[in-house]
NUBAPA-205505 format. One record per residue: x, y, z of N, C-alpha, C, O in turn; residue in one letter; residue number from 1. Coordinates in steps of 0.2 Angstrom, whole numbers, plus 5000, padded with zeros to 4 digits. Atoms other than C-alpha are relative to their C-alpha. Layout:
# residues N
nxx | nyy | nzz | caxx | cayy | cazz | cxx | cyy | czz | oxx | oyy | ozz | rest | nr
X | Y | Z | X | Y | Z | X | Y | Z | X | Y | Z | a | NUM
...
END
This chain:
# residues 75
nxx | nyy | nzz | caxx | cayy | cazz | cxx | cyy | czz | oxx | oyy | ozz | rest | nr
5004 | 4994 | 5000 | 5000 | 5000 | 5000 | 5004 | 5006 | 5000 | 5010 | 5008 | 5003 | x | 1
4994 | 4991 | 5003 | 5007 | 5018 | 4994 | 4998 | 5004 | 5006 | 4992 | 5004 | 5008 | x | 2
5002 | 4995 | 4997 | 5008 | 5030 | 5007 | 5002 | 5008 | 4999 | 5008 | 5009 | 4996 | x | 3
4997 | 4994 | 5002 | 5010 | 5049 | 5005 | 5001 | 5004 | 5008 | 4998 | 5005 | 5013 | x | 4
4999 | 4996 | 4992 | 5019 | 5061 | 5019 | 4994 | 5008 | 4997 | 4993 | 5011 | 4992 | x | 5
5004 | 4995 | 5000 | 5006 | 5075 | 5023 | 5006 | 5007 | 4997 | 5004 | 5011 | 4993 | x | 6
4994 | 4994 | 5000 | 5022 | 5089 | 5021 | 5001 | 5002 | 4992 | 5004 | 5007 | 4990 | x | 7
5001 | 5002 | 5007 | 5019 | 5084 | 5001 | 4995 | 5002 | 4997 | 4994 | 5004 | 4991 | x | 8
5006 | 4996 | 5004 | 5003 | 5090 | 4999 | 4997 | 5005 | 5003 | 4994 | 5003 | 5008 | x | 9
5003 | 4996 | 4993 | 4998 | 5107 | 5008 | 4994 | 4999 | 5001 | 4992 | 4996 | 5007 | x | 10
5007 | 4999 | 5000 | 4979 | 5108 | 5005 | 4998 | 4991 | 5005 | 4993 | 4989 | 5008 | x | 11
5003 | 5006 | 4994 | 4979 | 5089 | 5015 | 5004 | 5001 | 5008 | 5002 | 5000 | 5014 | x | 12
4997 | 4997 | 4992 | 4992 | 5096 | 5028 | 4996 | 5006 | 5002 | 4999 | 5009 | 5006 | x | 13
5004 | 4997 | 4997 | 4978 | 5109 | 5031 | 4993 | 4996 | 5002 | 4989 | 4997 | 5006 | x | 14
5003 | 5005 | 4997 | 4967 | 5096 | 5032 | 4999 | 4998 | 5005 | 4994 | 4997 | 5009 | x | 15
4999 | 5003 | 4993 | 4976 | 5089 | 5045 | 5003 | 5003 | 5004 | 5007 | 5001 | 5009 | x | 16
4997 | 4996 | 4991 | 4981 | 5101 | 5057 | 5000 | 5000 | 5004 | 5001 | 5004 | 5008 | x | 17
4999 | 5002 | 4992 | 4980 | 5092 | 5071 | 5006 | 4994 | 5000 | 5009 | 4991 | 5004 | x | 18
4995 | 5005 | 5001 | 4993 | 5080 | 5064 | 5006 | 5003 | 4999 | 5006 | 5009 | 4997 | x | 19
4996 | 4998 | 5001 | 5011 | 5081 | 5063 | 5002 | 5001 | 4992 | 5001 | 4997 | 4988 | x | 20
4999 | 4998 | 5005 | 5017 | 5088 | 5048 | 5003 | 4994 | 4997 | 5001 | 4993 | 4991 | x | 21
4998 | 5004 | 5001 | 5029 | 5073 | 5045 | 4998 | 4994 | 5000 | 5001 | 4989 | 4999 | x | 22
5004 | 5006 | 5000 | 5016 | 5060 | 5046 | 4999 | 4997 | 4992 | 4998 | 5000 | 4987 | x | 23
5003 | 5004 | 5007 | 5012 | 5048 | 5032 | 4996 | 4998 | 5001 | 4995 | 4995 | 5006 | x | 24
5006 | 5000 | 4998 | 4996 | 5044 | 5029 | 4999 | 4993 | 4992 | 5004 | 4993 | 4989 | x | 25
5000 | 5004 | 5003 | 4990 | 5027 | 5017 | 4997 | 5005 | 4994 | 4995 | 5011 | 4995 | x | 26
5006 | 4995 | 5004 | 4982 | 5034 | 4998 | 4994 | 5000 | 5004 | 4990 | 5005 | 5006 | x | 27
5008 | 5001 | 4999 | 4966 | 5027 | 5005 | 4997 | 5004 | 5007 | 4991 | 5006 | 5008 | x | 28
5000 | 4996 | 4992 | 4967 | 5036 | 5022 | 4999 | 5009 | 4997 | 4995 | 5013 | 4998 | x | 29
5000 | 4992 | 5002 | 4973 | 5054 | 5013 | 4991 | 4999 | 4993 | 4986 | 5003 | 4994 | x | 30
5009 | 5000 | 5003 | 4956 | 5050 | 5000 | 4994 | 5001 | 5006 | 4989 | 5004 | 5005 | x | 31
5008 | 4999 | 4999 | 4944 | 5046 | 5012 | 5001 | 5009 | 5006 | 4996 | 5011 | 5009 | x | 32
4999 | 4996 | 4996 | 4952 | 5063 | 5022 | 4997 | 5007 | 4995 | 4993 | 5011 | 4997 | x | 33
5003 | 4996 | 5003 | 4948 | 5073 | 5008 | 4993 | 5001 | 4998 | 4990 | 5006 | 4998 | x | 34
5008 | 5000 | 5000 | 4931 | 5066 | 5003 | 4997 | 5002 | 5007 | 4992 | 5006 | 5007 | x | 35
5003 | 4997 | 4995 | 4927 | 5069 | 5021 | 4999 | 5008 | 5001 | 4994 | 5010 | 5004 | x | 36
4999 | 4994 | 4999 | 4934 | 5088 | 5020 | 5000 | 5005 | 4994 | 5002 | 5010 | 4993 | x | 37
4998 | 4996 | 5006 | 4933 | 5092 | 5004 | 4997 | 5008 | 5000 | 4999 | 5012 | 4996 | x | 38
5003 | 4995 | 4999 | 4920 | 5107 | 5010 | 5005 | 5006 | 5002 | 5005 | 5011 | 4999 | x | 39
4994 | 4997 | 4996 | 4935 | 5114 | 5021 | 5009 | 5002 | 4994 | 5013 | 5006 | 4995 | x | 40
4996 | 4999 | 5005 | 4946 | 5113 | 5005 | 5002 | 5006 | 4995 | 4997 | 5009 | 4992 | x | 41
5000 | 4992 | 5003 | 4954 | 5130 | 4997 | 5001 | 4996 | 4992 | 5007 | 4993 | 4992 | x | 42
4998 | 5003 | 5004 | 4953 | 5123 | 4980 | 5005 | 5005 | 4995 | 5009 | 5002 | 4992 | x | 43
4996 | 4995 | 5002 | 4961 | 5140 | 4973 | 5008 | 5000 | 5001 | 5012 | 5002 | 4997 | x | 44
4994 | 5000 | 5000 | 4977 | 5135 | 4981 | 5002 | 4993 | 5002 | 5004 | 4990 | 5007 | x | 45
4998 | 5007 | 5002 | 4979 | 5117 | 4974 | 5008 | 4999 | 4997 | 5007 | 4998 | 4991 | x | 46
4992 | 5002 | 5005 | 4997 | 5114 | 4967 | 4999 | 4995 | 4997 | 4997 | 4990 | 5000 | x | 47
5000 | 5003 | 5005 | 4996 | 5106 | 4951 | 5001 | 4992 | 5001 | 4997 | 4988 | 4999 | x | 48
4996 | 5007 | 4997 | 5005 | 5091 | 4960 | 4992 | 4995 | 5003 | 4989 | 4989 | 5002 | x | 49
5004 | 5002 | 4995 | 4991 | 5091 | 4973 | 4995 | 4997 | 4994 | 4994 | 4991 | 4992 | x | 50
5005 | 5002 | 5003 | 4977 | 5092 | 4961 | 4999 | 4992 | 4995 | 4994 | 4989 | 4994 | x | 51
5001 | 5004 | 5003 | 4983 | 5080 | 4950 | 4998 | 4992 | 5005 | 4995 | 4987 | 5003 | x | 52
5000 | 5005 | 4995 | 4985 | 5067 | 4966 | 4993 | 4999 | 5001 | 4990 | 4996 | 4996 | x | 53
5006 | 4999 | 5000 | 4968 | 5069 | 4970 | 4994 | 4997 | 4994 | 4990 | 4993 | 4994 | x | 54
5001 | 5003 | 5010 | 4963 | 5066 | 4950 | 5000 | 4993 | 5001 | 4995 | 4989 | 5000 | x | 55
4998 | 5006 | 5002 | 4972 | 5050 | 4951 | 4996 | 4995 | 5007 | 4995 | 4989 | 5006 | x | 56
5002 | 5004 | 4993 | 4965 | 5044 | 4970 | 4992 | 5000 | 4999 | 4988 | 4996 | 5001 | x | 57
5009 | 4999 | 5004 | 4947 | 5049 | 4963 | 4999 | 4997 | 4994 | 4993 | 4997 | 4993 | x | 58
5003 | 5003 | 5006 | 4948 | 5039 | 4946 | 5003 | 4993 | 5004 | 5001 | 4987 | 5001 | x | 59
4999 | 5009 | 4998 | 4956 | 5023 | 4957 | 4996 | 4997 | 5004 | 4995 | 4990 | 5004 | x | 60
5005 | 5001 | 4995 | 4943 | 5023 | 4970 | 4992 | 4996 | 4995 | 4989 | 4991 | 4995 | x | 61
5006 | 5003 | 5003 | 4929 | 5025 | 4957 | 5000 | 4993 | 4995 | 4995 | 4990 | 4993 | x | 62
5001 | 5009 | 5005 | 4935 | 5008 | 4946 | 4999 | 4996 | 5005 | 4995 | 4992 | 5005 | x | 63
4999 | 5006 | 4997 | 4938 | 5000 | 4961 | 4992 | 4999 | 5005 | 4990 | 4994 | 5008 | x | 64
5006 | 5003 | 4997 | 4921 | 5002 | 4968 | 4995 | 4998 | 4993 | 4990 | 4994 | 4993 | x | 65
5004 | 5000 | 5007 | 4915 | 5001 | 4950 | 4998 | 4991 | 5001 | 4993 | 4988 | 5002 | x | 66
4998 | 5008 | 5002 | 4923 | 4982 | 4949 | 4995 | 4997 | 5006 | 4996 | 4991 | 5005 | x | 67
5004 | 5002 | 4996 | 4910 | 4977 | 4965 | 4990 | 5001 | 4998 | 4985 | 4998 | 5000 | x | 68
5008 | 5001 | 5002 | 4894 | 4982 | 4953 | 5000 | 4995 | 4996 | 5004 | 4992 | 4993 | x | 69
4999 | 5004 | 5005 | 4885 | 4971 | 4943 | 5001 | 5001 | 4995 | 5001 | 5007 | 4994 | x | 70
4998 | 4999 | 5006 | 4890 | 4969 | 4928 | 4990 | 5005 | 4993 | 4985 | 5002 | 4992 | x | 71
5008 | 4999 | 5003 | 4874 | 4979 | 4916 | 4999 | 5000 | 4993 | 5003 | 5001 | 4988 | x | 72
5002 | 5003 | 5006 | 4863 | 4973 | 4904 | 5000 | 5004 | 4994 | 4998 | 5001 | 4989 | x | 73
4999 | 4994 | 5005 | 4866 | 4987 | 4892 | 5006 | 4999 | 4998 | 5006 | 5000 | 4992 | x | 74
4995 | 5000 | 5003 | 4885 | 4984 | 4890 | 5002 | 4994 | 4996 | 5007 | 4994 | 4993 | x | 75
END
């Protein structure tokens, strides 16, 4: 499992300001931290970095819930 240190991405170390800045956190851990707080999120001060992580932790979540539906009768 990939972990990311909070000190890597600001807008999730404002997130976690109760944590230390040196923390690493699991992807699945920094995702569900974001969907939790995403309201709390200054999206204006993303760094490209940031937003792209984000991008990539949101298209991996949604296959991997996808792969748990049925399959539909349409495709």
């Amino acid at each position: 499992m990939k972990t990311v240190r909070l000190f890597d991405y600001p807008q999730l170390r404002y997130l976690c300001w109760h944590r230390q800045t040196d923390m690493e956190l699991t992807e699945e851990q920094a995702w569900s931290i974001y969907r939790r707080h995403w309201r709390h999120l200054n999206k204006a001060r993303l760094t490209e970095e940031e937003a792209a992580f984000i991008a990539r932790l949101e298209e991996e979540n949604f296959k991997r819930k996808s792969e748990h539906l049925p399959k539909s009768p349409f495709s």
